[in-house]
C-alpha positions, 0 to 999 in steps of 0.5 A: 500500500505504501509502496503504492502510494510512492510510486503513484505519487512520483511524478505528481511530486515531481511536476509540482516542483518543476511549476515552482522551480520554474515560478520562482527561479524562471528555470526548470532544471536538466535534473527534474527532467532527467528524474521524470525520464528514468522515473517513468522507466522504472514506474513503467517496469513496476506497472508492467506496461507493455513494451511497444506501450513504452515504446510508443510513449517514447516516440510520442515524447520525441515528436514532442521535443523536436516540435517544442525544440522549433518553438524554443529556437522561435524564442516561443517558449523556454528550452526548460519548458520544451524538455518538460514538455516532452518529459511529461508526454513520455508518461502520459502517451499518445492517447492522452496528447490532446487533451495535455496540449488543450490544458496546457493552452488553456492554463497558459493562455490564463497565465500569461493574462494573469501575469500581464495584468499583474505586471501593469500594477505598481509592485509595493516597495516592500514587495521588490525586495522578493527577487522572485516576486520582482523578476515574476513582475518585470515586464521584460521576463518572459512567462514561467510556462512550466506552471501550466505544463505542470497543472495540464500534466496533473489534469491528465494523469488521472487517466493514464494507464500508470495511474489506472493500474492502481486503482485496480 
Protein backbone atom coordinates (compact mmCIF):
# COMPACT_ATOMS: atom_id res chain seq x y z
CA UNK A 1 0.00 0.00 0.00
CA UNK A 2 2.81 2.14 0.85
CA UNK A 3 4.77 1.17 -1.90
CA UNK A 4 1.79 2.09 -3.98
CA UNK A 5 1.30 5.21 -2.87
CA UNK A 6 5.45 6.23 -3.55
CA UNK A 7 5.27 5.10 -6.79
CA UNK A 8 1.86 6.76 -7.59
CA UNK A 9 2.72 9.97 -6.25
CA UNK A 10 6.46 10.42 -8.21
CA UNK A 11 5.50 12.46 -10.96
CA UNK A 12 2.56 14.32 -9.31
CA UNK A 13 5.92 15.31 -6.93
CA UNK A 14 7.69 15.88 -9.45
CA UNK A 15 5.68 18.21 -11.90
CA UNK A 16 4.99 20.31 -8.65
CA UNK A 17 8.45 21.05 -8.18
CA UNK A 18 9.13 21.78 -11.95
CA UNK A 19 5.82 24.63 -11.61
CA UNK A 20 7.53 26.06 -8.64
CA UNK A 21 11.07 25.90 -9.54
CA UNK A 22 10.33 27.34 -12.84
CA UNK A 23 7.69 30.27 -10.82
CA UNK A 24 10.38 31.05 -8.58
CA UNK A 25 13.82 30.89 -10.35
CA UNK A 26 12.19 31.05 -14.23
CA UNK A 27 14.05 27.64 -14.57
CA UNK A 28 13.40 24.03 -14.94
CA UNK A 29 16.37 22.02 -14.19
CA UNK A 30 18.09 19.33 -16.56
CA UNK A 31 17.94 17.09 -13.32
CA UNK A 32 13.93 17.42 -12.66
CA UNK A 33 13.83 16.27 -16.31
CA UNK A 34 16.28 13.75 -16.02
CA UNK A 35 14.23 12.39 -12.93
CA UNK A 36 10.98 12.38 -14.83
CA UNK A 37 12.64 10.29 -17.85
CA UNK A 38 14.08 7.49 -15.61
CA UNK A 39 11.22 7.89 -13.06
CA UNK A 40 8.51 6.92 -15.99
CA UNK A 41 11.22 3.86 -16.86
CA UNK A 42 11.16 2.41 -13.55
CA UNK A 43 7.16 3.21 -12.93
CA UNK A 44 6.81 1.70 -16.07
CA UNK A 45 8.65 -1.54 -15.13
CA UNK A 46 6.68 -1.91 -11.66
CA UNK A 47 3.49 -1.19 -13.58
CA UNK A 48 4.04 -3.81 -16.48
CA UNK A 49 3.43 -1.59 -19.15
CA UNK A 50 3.51 -3.27 -22.32
CA UNK A 51 6.92 -2.81 -24.16
CA UNK A 52 5.54 -1.22 -27.52
CA UNK A 53 3.29 1.00 -24.72
CA UNK A 54 6.60 2.11 -23.58
CA UNK A 55 7.86 2.45 -26.63
CA UNK A 56 5.00 4.42 -28.41
CA UNK A 57 5.10 6.87 -25.40
CA UNK A 58 8.95 7.32 -26.43
CA UNK A 59 8.13 8.13 -29.64
CA UNK A 60 5.29 10.09 -28.64
CA UNK A 61 7.72 12.23 -26.29
CA UNK A 62 10.48 12.57 -29.14
CA UNK A 63 7.99 14.31 -31.68
CA UNK A 64 7.22 16.38 -28.85
CA UNK A 65 10.87 17.50 -28.27
CA UNK A 66 11.70 18.44 -31.65
CA UNK A 67 8.00 20.42 -32.06
CA UNK A 68 8.73 22.46 -28.65
CA UNK A 69 12.80 22.39 -29.76
CA UNK A 70 11.35 24.67 -33.13
CA UNK A 71 9.21 26.51 -30.51
CA UNK A 72 12.12 27.13 -28.20
CA UNK A 73 14.54 28.01 -31.30
CA UNK A 74 11.20 30.82 -32.43
CA UNK A 75 12.02 32.10 -28.76
CA UNK A 76 8.19 31.00 -28.19
CA UNK A 77 8.91 29.26 -25.25
CA UNK A 78 11.91 28.41 -22.81
CA UNK A 79 14.29 25.40 -23.59
CA UNK A 80 13.31 24.14 -19.69
CA UNK A 81 9.54 24.19 -20.91
CA UNK A 82 10.33 22.42 -24.39
CA UNK A 83 12.06 19.44 -22.31
CA UNK A 84 9.45 19.14 -19.63
CA UNK A 85 7.12 19.11 -22.34
CA UNK A 86 8.16 16.33 -23.85
CA UNK A 87 9.14 14.57 -20.12
CA UNK A 88 5.65 14.69 -19.48
CA UNK A 89 4.15 13.35 -22.92
CA UNK A 90 6.87 10.33 -22.22
CA UNK A 91 4.30 9.38 -19.01
CA UNK A 92 1.08 10.45 -20.34
CA UNK A 93 1.37 8.67 -24.16
CA UNK A 94 -0.44 9.44 -27.18
CA UNK A 95 -3.68 8.65 -26.41
CA UNK A 96 -3.50 11.49 -23.59
CA UNK A 97 -1.66 14.22 -26.09
CA UNK A 98 -4.55 16.04 -26.97
CA UNK A 99 -6.22 16.84 -24.13
CA UNK A 100 -2.37 17.92 -22.47
CA UNK A 101 -1.73 20.23 -25.28
CA UNK A 102 -5.72 21.89 -24.87
CA UNK A 103 -4.93 22.28 -20.96
CA UNK A 104 -1.52 23.22 -21.46
CA UNK A 105 -3.06 26.05 -23.99
CA UNK A 106 -5.73 26.78 -21.75
CA UNK A 107 -3.83 27.17 -18.46
CA UNK A 108 -1.15 29.04 -20.16
CA UNK A 109 -3.14 31.35 -22.06
CA UNK A 110 -4.68 32.25 -18.35
CA UNK A 111 -1.35 32.52 -17.06
CA UNK A 112 0.10 34.75 -19.33
CA UNK A 113 -3.11 37.32 -18.78
CA UNK A 114 -2.91 36.89 -15.21
CA UNK A 115 0.75 37.91 -15.47
CA UNK A 116 0.02 40.62 -17.69
CA UNK A 117 -2.19 42.41 -15.52
CA UNK A 118 -0.17 41.65 -12.75
CA UNK A 119 2.93 43.42 -14.37
CA UNK A 120 0.79 46.71 -15.16
CA UNK A 121 0.42 47.13 -11.38
CA UNK A 122 2.65 49.04 -9.18
CA UNK A 123 4.63 46.30 -7.43
CA UNK A 124 4.53 47.95 -3.47
CA UNK A 125 8.46 48.93 -2.12
CA UNK A 126 8.09 46.09 0.37
CA UNK A 127 7.18 43.73 -2.04
CA UNK A 128 10.65 44.36 -4.81
CA UNK A 129 12.73 43.42 -2.07
CA UNK A 130 11.46 39.34 -3.01
CA UNK A 131 13.52 38.86 -6.22
CA UNK A 132 11.32 36.01 -7.46
CA UNK A 133 8.33 38.26 -6.98
CA UNK A 134 10.04 41.47 -8.93
CA UNK A 135 11.57 39.26 -11.60
CA UNK A 136 7.82 37.35 -11.54
CA UNK A 137 6.69 41.33 -12.12
CA UNK A 138 9.39 42.55 -14.94
CA UNK A 139 7.97 43.31 -17.82
CA UNK A 140 10.79 42.29 -19.80
CA UNK A 141 10.62 38.27 -18.46
CA UNK A 142 9.22 36.24 -20.04
CA UNK A 143 6.08 33.72 -18.53
CA UNK A 144 7.10 30.65 -16.26
CA UNK A 145 5.14 28.34 -18.81
CA UNK A 146 6.20 25.27 -16.89
CA UNK A 147 3.38 26.24 -14.34
CA UNK A 148 0.68 25.26 -16.95
CA UNK A 149 2.86 22.46 -18.11
CA UNK A 150 2.69 21.07 -14.95
CA UNK A 151 -1.10 21.87 -13.87
CA UNK A 152 -2.11 20.43 -17.57
CA UNK A 153 0.14 17.09 -16.53
CA UNK A 154 -1.64 16.94 -13.08
CA UNK A 155 -5.12 17.23 -15.02
CA UNK A 156 -4.06 14.44 -17.44
CA UNK A 157 -2.65 11.91 -15.25
CA UNK A 158 -5.59 10.56 -13.61
CA UNK A 159 -6.16 8.76 -16.78
CA UNK A 160 -3.13 7.31 -17.64
CA UNK A 161 -2.56 3.88 -17.98
CA UNK A 162 0.13 4.24 -14.66
CA UNK A 163 -2.45 5.65 -12.66
CA UNK A 164 -5.36 3.33 -13.64
CA UNK A 165 -3.14 0.43 -12.63
CA UNK A 166 -3.56 1.32 -9.24
CA UNK A 167 -6.67 1.98 -8.77
CA UNK A 168 -7.10 -1.80 -9.64
Amino acid sequence: MIFSTIVLLIFPVLMVFAASSDLFTMRISNLLVLMLVVGFFIVALIVQMPVETMLSNLGCAAVVLLVTFAFFAFGWIGGGDAKLAAATVLWLGLSLLLPYIVYSGLLGGALTLVLLAFRNLPLPASLQRIKWLDRLHDKKQGVPYGIALAAAALLVYPQTMIFQHFLA
